[in-house]
MISEKOL-579842 format. One record per residue (C-alpha): residue number from 1; residue in one letter; x, y, z. Coordinates in nm, 2 decimals, decimal comma. Layout:
residues N
@bavex->NUM&dofi->a&east->X&north->Y&up->Z
...
end
This chain:
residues 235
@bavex->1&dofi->x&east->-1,51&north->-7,70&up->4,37
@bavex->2&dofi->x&east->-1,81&north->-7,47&up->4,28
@bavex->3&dofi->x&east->-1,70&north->-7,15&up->4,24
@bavex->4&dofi->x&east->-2,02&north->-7,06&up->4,12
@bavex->5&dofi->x&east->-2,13&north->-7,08&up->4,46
@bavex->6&dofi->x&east->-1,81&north->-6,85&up->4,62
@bavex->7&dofi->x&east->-1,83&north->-6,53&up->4,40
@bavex->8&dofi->x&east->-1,52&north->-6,32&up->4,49
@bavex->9&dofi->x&east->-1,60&north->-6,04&up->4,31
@bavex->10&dofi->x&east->-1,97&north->-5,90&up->4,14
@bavex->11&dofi->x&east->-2,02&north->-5,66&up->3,93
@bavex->12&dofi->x&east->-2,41&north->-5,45&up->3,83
@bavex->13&dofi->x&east->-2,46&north->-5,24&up->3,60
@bavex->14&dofi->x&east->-2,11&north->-5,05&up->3,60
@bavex->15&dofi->x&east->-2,10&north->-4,76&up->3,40
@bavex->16&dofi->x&east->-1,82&north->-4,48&up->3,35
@bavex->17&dofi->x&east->-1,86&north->-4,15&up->3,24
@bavex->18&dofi->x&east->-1,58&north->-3,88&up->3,18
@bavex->19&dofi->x&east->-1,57&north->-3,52&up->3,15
@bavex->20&dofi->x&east->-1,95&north->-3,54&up->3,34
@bavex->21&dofi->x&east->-2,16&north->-3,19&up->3,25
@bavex->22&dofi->x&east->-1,91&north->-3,10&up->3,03
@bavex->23&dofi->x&east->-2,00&north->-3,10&up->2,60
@bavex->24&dofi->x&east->-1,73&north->-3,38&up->2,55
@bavex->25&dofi->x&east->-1,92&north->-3,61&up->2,86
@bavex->26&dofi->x&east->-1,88&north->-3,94&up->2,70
@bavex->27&dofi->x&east->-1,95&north->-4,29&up->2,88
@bavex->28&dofi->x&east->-1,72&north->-4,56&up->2,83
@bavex->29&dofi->x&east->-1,86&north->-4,86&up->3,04
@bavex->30&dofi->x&east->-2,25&north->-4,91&up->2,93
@bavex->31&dofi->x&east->-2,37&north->-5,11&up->3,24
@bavex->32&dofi->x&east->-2,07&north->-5,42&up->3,24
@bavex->33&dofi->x&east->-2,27&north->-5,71&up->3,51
@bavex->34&dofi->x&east->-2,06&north->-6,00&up->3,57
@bavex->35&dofi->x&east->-1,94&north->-6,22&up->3,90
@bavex->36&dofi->x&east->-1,61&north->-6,41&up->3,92
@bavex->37&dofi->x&east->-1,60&north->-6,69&up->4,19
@bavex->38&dofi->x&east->-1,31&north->-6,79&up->4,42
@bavex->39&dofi->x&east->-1,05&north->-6,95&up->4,22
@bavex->40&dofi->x&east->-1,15&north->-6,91&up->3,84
@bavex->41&dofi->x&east->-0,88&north->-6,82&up->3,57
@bavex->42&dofi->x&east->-1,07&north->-6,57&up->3,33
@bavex->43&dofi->x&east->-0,95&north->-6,36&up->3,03
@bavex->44&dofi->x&east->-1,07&north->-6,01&up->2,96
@bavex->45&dofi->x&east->-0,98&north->-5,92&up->2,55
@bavex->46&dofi->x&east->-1,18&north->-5,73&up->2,35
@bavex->47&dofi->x&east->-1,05&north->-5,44&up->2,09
@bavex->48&dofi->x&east->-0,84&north->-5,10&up->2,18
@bavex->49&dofi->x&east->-1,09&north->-4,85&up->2,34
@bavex->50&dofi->x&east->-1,35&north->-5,08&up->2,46
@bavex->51&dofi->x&east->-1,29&north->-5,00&up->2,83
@bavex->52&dofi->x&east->-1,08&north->-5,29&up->2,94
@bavex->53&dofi->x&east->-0,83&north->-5,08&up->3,11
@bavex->54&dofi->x&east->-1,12&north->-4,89&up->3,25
@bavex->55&dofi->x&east->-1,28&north->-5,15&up->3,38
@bavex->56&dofi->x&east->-1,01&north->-5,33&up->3,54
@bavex->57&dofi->x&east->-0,90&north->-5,00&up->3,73
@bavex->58&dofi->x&east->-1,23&north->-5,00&up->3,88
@bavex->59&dofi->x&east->-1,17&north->-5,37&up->3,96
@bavex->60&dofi->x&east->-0,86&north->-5,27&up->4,10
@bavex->61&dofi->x&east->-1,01&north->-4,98&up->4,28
@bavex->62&dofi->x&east->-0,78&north->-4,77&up->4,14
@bavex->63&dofi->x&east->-1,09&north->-4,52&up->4,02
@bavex->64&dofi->x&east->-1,42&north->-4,53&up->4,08
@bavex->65&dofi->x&east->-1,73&north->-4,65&up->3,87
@bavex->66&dofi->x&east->-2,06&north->-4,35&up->3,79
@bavex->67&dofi->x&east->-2,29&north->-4,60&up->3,83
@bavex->68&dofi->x&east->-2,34&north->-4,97&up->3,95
@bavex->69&dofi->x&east->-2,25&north->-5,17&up->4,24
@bavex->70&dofi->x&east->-1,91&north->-5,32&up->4,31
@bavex->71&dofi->x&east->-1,89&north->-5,58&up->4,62
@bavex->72&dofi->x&east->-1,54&north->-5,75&up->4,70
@bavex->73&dofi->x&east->-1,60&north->-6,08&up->4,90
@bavex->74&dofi->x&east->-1,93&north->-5,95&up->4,95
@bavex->75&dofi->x&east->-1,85&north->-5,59&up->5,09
@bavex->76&dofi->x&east->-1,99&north->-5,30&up->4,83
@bavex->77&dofi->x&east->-1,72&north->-5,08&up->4,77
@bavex->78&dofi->x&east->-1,87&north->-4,73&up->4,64
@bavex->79&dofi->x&east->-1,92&north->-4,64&up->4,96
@bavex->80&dofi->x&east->-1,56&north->-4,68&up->5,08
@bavex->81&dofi->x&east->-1,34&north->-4,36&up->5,12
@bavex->82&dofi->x&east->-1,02&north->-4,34&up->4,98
@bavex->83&dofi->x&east->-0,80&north->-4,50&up->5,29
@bavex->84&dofi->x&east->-1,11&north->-4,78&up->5,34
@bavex->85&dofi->x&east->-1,03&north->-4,85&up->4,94
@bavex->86&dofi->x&east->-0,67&north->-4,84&up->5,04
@bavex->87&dofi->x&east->-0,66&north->-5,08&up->5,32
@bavex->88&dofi->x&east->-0,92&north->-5,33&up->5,08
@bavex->89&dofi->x&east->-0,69&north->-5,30&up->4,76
@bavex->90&dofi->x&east->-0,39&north->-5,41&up->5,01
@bavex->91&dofi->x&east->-0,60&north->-5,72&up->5,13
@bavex->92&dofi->x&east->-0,77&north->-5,84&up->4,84
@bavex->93&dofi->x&east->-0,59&north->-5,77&up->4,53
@bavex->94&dofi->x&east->-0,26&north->-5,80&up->4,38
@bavex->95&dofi->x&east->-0,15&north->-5,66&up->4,05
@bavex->96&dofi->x&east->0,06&north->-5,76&up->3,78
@bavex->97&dofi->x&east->0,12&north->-5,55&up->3,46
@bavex->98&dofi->x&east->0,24&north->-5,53&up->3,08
@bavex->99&dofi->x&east->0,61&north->-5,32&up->3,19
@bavex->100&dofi->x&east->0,66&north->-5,51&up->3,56
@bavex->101&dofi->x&east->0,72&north->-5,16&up->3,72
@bavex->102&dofi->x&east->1,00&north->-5,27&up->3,98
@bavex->103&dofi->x&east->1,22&north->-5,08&up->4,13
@bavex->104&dofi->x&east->1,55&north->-5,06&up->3,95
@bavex->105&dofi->x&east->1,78&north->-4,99&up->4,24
@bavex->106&dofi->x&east->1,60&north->-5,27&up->4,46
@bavex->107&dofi->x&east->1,70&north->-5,68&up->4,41
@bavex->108&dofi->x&east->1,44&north->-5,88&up->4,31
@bavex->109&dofi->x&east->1,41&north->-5,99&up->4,70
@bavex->110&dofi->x&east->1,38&north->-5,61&up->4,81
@bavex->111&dofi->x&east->1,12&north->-5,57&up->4,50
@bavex->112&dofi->x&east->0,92&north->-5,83&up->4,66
@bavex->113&dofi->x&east->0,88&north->-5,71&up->4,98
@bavex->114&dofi->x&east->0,75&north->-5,44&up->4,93
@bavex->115&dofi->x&east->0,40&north->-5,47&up->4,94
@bavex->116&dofi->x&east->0,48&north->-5,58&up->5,33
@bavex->117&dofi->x&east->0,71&north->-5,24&up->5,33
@bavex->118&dofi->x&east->0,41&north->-5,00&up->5,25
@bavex->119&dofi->x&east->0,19&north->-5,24&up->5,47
@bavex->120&dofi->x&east->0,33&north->-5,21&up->5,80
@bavex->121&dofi->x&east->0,65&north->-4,98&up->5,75
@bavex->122&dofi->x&east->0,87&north->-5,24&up->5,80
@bavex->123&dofi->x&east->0,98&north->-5,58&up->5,67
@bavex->124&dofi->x&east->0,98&north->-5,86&up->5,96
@bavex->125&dofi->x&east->1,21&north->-6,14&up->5,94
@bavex->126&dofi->x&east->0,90&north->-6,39&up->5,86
@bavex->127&dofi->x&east->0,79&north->-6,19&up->5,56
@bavex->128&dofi->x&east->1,18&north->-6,19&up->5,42
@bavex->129&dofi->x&east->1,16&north->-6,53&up->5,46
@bavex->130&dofi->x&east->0,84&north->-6,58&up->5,31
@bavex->131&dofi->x&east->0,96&north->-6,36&up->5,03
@bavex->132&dofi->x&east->1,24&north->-6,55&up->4,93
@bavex->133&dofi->x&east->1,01&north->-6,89&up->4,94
@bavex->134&dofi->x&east->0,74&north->-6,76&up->4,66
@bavex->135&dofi->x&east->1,08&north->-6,61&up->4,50
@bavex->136&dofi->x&east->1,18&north->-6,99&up->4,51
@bavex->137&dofi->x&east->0,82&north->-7,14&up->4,41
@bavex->138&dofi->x&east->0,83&north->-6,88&up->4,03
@bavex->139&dofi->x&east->1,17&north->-7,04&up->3,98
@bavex->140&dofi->x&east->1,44&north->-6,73&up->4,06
@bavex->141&dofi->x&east->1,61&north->-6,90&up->4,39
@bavex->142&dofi->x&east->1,99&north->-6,79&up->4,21
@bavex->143&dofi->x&east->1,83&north->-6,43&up->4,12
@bavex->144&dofi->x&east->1,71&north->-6,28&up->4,47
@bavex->145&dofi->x&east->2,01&north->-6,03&up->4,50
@bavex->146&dofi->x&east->2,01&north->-5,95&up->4,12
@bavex->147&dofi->x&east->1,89&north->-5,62&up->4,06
@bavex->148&dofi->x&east->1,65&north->-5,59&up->3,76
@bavex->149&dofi->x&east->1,86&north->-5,50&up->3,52
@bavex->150&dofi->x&east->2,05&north->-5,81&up->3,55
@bavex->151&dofi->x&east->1,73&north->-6,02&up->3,45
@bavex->152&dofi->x&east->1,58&north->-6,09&up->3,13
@bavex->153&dofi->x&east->1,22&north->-5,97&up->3,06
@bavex->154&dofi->x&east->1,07&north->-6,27&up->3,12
@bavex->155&dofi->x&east->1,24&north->-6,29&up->3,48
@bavex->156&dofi->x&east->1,16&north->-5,95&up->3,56
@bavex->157&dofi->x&east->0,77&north->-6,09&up->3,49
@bavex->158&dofi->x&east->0,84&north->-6,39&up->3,71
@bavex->159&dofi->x&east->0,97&north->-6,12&up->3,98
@bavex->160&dofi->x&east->0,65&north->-5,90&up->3,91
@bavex->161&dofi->x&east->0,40&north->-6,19&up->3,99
@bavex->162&dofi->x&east->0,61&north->-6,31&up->4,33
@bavex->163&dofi->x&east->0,52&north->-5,95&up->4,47
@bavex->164&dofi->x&east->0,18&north->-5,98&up->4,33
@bavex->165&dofi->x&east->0,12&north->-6,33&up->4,47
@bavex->166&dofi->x&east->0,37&north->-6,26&up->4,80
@bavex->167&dofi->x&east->0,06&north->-6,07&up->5,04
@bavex->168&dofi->x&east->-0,09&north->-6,36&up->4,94
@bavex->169&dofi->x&east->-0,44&north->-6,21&up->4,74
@bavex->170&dofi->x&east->-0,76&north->-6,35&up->4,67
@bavex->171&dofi->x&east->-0,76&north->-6,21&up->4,35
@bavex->172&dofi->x&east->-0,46&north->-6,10&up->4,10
@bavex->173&dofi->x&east->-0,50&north->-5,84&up->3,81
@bavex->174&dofi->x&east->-0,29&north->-5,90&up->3,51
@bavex->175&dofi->x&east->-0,28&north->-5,64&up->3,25
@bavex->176&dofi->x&east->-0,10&north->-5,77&up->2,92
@bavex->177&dofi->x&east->0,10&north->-5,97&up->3,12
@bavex->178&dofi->x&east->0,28&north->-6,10&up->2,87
@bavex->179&dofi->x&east->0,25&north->-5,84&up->2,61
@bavex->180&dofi->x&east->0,61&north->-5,70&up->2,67
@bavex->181&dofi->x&east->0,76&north->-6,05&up->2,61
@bavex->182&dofi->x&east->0,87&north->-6,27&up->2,32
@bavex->183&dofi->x&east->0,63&north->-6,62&up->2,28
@bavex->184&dofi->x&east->0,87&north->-6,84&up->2,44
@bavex->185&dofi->x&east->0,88&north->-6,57&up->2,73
@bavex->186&dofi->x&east->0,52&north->-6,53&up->2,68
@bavex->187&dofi->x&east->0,43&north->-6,91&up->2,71
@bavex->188&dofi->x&east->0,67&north->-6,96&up->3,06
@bavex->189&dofi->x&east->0,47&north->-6,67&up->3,22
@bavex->190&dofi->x&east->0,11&north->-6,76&up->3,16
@bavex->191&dofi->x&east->0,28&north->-7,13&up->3,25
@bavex->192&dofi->x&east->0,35&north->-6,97&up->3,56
@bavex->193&dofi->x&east->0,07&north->-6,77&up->3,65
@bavex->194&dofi->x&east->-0,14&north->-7,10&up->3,59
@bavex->195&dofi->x&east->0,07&north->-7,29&up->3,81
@bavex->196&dofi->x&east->0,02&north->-7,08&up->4,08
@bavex->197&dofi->x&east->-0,32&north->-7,06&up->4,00
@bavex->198&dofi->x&east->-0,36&north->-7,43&up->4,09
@bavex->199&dofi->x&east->-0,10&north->-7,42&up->4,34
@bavex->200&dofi->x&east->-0,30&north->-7,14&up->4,58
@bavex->201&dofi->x&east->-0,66&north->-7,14&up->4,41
@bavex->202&dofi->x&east->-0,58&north->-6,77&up->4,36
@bavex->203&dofi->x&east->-0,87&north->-6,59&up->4,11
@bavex->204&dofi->x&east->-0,69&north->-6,44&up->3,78
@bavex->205&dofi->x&east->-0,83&north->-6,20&up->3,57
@bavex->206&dofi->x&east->-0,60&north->-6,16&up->3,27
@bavex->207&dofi->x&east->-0,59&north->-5,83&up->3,03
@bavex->208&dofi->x&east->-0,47&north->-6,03&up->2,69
@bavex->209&dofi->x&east->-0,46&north->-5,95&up->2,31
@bavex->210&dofi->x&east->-0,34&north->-6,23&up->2,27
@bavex->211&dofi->x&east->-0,59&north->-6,48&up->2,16
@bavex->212&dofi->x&east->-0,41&north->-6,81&up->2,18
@bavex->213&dofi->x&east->-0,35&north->-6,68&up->2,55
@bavex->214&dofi->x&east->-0,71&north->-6,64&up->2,64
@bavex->215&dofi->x&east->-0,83&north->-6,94&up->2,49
@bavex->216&dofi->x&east->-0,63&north->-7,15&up->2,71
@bavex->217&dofi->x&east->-0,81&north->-7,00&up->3,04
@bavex->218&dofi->x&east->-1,07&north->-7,12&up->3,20
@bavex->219&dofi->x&east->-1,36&north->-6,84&up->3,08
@bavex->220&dofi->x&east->-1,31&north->-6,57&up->2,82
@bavex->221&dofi->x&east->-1,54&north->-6,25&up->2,85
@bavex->222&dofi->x&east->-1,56&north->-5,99&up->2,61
@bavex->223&dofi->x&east->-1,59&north->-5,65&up->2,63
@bavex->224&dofi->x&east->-1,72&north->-5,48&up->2,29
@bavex->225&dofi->x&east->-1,76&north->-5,10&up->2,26
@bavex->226&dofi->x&east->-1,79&north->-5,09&up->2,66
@bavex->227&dofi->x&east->-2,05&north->-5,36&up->2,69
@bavex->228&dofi->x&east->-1,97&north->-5,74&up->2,75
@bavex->229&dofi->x&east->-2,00&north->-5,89&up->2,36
@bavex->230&dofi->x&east->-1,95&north->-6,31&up->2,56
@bavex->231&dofi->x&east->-1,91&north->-6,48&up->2,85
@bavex->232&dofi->x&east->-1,80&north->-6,82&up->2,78
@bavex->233&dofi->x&east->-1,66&north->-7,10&up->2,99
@bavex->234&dofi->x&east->-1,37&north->-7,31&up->2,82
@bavex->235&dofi->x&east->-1,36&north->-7,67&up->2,86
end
C-alpha cells in the first residue's frame, strides 16, 4: 500500500505563539510542515520543551495553531468552530495517553464505551457488544467488569487503547504511552498498539522518550527547539 499517496493528515507551516502582544510573546512551533498517510506508524521524540505536546494538541485539535494550515482527510480545519472541531475530533481521532485517564468508578467495559456515551447519549446494544469484542481483541476478555483499580498498569493501558481504538479512528494519538509503565509492561503495549496497527491499518502517531521504542516504528520525526530536526523512514 502507498500511503504516500493517502495523506491522512498535513501539516504547513504551523506555528504557535503564546502570551501574543504581550512582552513575554514567545513562539513555540517555528513553522512544523509534515503529512502522515493512511496507515503509517510514526514516532514523535525530541527533548523536553521542544513543542511536542504542543504540537500534538493541535493535532488533536485540542487548541489551535497562530499560523499554518491543518487539513484532516483533506478538510482544513482553522476554519472550524469549536462544535465543527468537536464533532471532527469524535470522528477522526482517538487518544491514548501517558496516565490512561479512566474512570475509576466505571469497569473497564463502561470505560470503553464511553466515547459512544458522549456521542449519541446513550450506549446501544451493538456498541456494548462491539465494546466487549475490541476488549477481547487487546487481550482483557476476564477483566470487562473489573474496575480499574483491580488492573495492573499495564492493563489499565490495554483498557486505554480499546476506547481509543473502539469508535473505530483513522488516526490514534499516543502521548508517552508507555512512559508510566515498567519495560516488560512497556514492550506488551507498544506490542499491542502495533498489532492493532496491522490488524485495522489505523495511523499512530506516538509521543516517546523512549528511544528503543521509536526506533522500532515505521518513521521517526523530530522536533528540535520547535522545528522538525529529521524525518526518517525505518526499514
Amino acid at each position: 500500500m502507498n500511503h504516500e499517496s493517502r495523506p491522512l493528515i498535513e501539516l504547513t507551516d504551523i506555528r504557535k505563539r503564546y502570551n501574543i502582544g504581550r512582552p513575554n510573546e514567545a513562539e513555540v512551533l517555528h513553522g512544523v510542515s509534515f503529512t502522515l498517510g493512511t496507515g503509517e506508524f510514526a514516532a514523535l521524540i525530541g527533548p523536553s520543551g521542544s513543542g511536542k505536546s504542543t504540537l500534538l494538541n493541535i493535532i488533536g485539535l485540542l487548541e489551535p495553531s497562530t499560523g499554518g494550515s491543518y487539513r484532516i482527510q483533506g478538510e482544513e480545519t482553522n476554519a472550524l468552530d469549536d462544535a465543527a472541531l468537536t464533532l471532527r475530533r469524535r470522528q477522526a481521532l482517538g487518544f491514548v495517553f501517558q496516565f490512561h485517564h479512566l474512570l475509576p468508578a466505571f469497569t473497564a467495559l463502561e470505560n470503553v464505551t464511553l466515547p459512544a456515551l458522549m456521542r449519541d447519549g446513550r450506549i446501544s446494544t451493538a456498541q456494548r457488544d462491539h465494546a466487549r469484542s475490541v476488549l477481547t481483541s487487546v487481550g482483557l476478555e476476564a477483566a470487562m467488569d473489573k474496575r480499574p483499580g483491580e488492573l495492573s498498569g499495564g492493563m489499565q493501558q490495554r483498557v486505554a487503547i480499546a476506547r481509543a481504538l473502539v469508535m473505530q479512528p483513522p488516526l490514534v494519538l499516543a502521548d508517552e504511552p508507555t512512559g508510566n509503565l515498567d519495560r516488560a509492561s512497556s514492550d506488551e503495549v507498544f506490542a499491542l498498539m502495533r498489532r492493532m496497527h496491522a490488524e485495522l491499518d489505523t495511523s499512530f502517531l506516538i509521543v516517546t522518550h523512549d528511544p528503543r521504542l521509536a526506533e522500532r516504528c515505521d518513521r521517526v520525526i523530530e522536533l528540535v527547539d520547535g522545528r522538525i530536526e529529521r524525518d526518517d523512514r525505518i526499514g
